[in-house]
N, C-alpha and C positions, 0 to 999 in steps of 0.2 A: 595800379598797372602801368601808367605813363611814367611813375619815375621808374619802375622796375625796367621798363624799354629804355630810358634814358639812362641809365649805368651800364647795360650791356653794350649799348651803342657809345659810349664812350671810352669803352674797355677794347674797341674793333680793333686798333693797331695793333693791342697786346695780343688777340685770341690770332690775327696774324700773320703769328711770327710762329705759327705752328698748324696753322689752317690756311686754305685757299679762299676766295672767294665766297666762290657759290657754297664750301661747308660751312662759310660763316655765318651765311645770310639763311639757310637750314637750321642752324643750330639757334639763332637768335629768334624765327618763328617759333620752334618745335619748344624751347626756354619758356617764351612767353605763353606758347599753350600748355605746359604743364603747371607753368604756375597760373594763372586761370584755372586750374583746376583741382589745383593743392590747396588754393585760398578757399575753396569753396567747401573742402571738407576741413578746414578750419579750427571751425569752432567744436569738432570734435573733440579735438586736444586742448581747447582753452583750458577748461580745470584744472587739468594736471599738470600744463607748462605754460613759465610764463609767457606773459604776450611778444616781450621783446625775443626772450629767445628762438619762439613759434616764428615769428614773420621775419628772423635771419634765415632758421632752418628750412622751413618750406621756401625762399627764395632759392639754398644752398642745392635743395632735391631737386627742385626744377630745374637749374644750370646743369646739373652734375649728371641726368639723364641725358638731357640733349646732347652732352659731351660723350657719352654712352653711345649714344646711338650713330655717331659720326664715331666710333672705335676709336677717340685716342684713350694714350695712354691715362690709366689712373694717375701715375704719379704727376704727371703734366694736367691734371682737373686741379688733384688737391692744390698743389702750387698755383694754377690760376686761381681758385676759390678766393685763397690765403690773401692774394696780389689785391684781389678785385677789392675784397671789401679794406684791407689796409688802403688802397690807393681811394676808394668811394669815400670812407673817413676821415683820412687827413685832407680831403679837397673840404668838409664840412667841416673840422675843427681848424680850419685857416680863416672862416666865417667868424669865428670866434672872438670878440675885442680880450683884450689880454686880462682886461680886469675879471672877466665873465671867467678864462682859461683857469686863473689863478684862484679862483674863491670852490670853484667845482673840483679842483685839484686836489686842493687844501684837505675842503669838507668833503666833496659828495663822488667817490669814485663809484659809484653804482651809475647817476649820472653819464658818466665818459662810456659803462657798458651801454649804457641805452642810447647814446648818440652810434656806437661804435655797428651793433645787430641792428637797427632800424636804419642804418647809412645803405645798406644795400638793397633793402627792398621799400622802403614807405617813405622813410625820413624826407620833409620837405625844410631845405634852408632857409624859407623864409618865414617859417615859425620858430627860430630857436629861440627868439625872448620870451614866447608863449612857454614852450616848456621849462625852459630855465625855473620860469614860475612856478611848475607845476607837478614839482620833485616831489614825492614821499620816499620814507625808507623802503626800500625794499630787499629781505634777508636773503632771498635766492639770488639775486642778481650782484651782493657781495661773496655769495660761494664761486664754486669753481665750474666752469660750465659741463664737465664730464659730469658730477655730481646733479647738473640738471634733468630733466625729461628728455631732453637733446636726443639724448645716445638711444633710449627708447624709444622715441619717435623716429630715430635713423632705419634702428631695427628694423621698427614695424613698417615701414616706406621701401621696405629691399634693400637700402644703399648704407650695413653697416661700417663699409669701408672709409662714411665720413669720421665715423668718429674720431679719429687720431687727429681732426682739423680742431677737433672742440678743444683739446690740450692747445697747440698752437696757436690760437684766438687767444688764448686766458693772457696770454702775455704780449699782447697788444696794445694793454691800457700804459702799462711800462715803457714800452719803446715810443706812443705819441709824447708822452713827458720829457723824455730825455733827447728826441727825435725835434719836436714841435716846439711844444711849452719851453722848451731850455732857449731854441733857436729865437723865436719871438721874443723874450724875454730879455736877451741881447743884444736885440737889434732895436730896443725901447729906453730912449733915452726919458729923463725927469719932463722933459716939456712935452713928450705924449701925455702926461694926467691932467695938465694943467688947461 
């Protein structure tokens, strides 16, 4: 729950630039008590969807109501949804040493999804060497996120208007690489390894 307040509270300028105050400060309680309250019916869904996906989606239902309930527009949610977690991500894969960026690039792009869905709701930065370590394969999280529980779990939440978000996510891991990984990459001269 505390890093979940600390990404919306970091996102204030953006939500901003299309809110007032006081709907921000509405929106960022009424956020935090729905998800408080999505996490708790949970493990309903665990079986049928993975965990990474589950704790993006129920942080995505909890924002996207609050944003609901202060009446802005849909299209102005999705576009922040997209924003939040691209911008929560790339502050966490800059944590990254270049060797670590390069080897999980290479091999383990399931990896990059599970930094990319846990950046907004759980992810703590100061475990990445911990996970780093503690990768298995996993076949759903190289599919396609529509292809997941996702969109059913949207369904079943009221809010199937996220689904068109789970297409635009897929192509996230693409644009950190060519966005991030390419940038750091040439900005690392032979006496960074050394």
């Amino acid at each position: 729950m505390e890093r979940f307040i600390c990404v919306l509270e970091a996102a204030e300028e953006q939500m901003l630039q299309f809110l007032d105050e006081t709907a921000l400060k509405r929106i960022i309680e009424q956020a935090t008590s729905n998800y408080d309250k999505l996490v708790k019916d949970q493990h309903k869904y665990a079986p049928m969807i993975n965990e990474y996906y589950l704790n993006w989606g129920v942080a995505m239902v909890a924002i996207y109501r609050a944003f609901q309930q202060e009446k802005v527009e849909h299209d102005s949610i999705l576009n922040f949804l997209y924003q939040l977690t691209y911008n929560t991500t790339k502050d966490i894969f800059l944590d990254l040493s270049f060797v670590q960026m390069a080897y999980y690039l290479i091999c383990n792009r399931v990896f990059l999804k599970q930094l990319m869905l846990n950046a907004v709701s759980i992810f703590d930065p100061t475990h990445i060497e911990n996970i780093l370590e503690e990768q298995e394969a996993d076949y759903e999280l190289e599919g396609r996120m529509e292809e997941s529980g996702l969109a059913a779990y949207f369904q079943e939440q009221g809010v199937p208007e996220l689904i068109p978000l789970l297409e635009r996510l897929d192509h996230l891991i693409d644009e950190y690489a060519d966005e991030i990984f390419t940038k750091k990459q040439k900005e690392l001269t032979l006496e960074d390894f050394i």
